[in-house]
C-alpha positions in Angstrom: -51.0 -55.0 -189.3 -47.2 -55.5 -187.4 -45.6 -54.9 -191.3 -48.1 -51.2 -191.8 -47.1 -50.6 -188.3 -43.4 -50.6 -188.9 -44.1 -48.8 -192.4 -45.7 -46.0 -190.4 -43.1 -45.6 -187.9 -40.1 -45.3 -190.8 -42.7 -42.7 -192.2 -42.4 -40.9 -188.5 -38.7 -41.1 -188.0 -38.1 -39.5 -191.5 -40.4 -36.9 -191.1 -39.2 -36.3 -188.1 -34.9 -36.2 -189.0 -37.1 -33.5 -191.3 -33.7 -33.9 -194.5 -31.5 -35.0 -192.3 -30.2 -37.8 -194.6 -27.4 -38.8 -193.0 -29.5 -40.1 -190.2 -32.7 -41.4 -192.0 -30.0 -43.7 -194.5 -28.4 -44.9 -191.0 -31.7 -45.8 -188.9 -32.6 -47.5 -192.4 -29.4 -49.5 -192.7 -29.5 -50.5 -189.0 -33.3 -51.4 -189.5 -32.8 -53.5 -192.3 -29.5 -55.5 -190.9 -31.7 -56.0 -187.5 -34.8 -57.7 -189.6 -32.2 -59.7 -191.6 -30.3 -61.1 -188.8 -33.7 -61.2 -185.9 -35.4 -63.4 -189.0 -32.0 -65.8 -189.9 -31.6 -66.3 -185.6 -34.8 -67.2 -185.1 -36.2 -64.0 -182.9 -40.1 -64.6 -182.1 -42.7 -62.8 -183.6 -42.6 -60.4 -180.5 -38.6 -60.4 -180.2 -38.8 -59.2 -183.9 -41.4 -56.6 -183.6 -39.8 -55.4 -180.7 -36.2 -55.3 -182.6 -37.6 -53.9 -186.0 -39.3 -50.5 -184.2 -36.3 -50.1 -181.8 -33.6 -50.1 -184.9 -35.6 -48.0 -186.4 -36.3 -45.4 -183.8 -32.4 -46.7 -182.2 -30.8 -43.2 -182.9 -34.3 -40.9 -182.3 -32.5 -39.2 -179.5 -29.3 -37.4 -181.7 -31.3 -34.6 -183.0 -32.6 -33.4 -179.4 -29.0 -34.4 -178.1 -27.1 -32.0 -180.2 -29.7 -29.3 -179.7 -29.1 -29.3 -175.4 -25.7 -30.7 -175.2 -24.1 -29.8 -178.6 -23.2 -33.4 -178.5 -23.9 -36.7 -180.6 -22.5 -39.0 -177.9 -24.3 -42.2 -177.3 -24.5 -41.2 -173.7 -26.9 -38.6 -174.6 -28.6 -40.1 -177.0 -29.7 -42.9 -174.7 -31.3 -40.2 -172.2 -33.1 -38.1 -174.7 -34.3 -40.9 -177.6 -36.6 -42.6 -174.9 -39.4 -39.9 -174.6 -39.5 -39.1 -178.6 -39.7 -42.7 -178.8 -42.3 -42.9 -176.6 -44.2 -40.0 -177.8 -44.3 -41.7 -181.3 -45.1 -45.0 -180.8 -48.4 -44.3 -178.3 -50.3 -43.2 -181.2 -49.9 -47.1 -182.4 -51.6 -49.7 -181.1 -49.0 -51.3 -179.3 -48.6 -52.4 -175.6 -46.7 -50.6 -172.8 -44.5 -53.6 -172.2 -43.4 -53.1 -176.1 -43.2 -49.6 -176.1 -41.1 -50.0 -172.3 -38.8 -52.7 -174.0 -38.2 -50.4 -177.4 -37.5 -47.3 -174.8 -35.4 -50.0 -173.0 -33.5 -50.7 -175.9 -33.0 -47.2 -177.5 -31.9 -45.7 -174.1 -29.1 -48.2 -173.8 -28.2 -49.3 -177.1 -24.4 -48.0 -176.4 -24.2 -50.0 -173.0 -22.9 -53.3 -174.2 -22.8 -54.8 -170.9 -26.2 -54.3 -170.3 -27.5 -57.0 -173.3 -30.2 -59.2 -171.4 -31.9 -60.5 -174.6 -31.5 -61.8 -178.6 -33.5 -58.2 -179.3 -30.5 -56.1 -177.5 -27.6 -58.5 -178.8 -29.1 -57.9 -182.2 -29.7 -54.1 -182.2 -25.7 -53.8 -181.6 -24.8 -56.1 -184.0 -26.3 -53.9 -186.6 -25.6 -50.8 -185.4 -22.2 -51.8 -185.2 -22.3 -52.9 -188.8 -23.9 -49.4 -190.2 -21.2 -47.6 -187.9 -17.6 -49.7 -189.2 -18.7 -48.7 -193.1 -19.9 -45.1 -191.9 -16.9 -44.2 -189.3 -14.7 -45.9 -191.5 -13.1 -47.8 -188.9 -9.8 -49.8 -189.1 -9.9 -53.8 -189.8 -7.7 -53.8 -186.4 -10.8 -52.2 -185.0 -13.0 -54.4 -186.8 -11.4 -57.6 -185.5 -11.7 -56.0 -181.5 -15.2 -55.5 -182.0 -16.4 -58.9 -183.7 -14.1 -60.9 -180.7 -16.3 -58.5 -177.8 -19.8 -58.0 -178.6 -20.7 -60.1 -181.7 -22.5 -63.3 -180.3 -25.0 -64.6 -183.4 -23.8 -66.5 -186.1 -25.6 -64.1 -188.7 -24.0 -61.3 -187.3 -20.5 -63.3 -186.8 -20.9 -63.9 -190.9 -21.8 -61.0 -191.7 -19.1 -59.0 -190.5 -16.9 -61.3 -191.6 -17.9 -61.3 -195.2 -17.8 -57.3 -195.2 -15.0 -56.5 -193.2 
């Protein structure tokens, strides 16, 4: 049921980026880094759930950010992914304290300092992975990043084998 679950909610973040590739091959990317690495560090069963729908659903927000502030930054995508979240996942069956911890997650997945569990630690991780190869950032850049917010050992090689 979790697997159909998480099939259905890529269906609903596709169809909702409505051929906006750009951000359907990121949210897949970061989705499928987050699995990888929750499943290698040993996330729960819940942990993982949790992480799987939240990378999914990380970078919901982008769409209604640039439509009321013209704007991609993280800042406003943390205050407007949230509710689209939310308004996606209660047609699941799935409990408030999951749907509260994925909202949790997606509204302050560009807070670093704010990581309280494996689930947030590994959401970053991948985004930060996606991001690197999509922003084409410097190895100097690269190196700053691993050193300050990468903290698993899947993560740790994984940057290190691609950058």
């Amino acid at each position: 049921m979790i697997e159909k679950q998480i099939k259905d909610i890529i269906s609903d973040m596709i169809i909702y980026f409505d051929g906006d590739v750009k951000r359907i091959n990121h949210a897949l990317k970061v989705y499928s880094f987050a699995k990888n690495i929750g499943e290698l560090e040993g996330c729960t069963s819940e942990k993982q759930y949790i992480l799987e729908i939240a990378a999914v659903l990380h970078d919901i927000g982008i769409k209604e950010s640039e439509r009321k502030y013209h704007s991609s930054l993280g800042k406003y995508q943390q205050i407007e992914g949230p509710p689209i979240a939310r308004d996606i996942l209660k047609k699941y069956d799935i409990t408030d304290d999951i749907i509260d911890r994925v909202c949790f997650l997606i509204g302050n997945h560009h807070s670093y300092n704010k990581v309280d569990d494996i689930d947030f630690q590994i959401l970053i991780e991948a985004d930060f992975i996606v991001n690197i190869y999509e922003d084409k950032i410097e190895q100097k850049q690269v190196d700053i990043i691993k050193d300050k917010y990468f903290k698993t050992e899947t993560g740790k090689r994984y940057i290190d084998s691609m950058y």
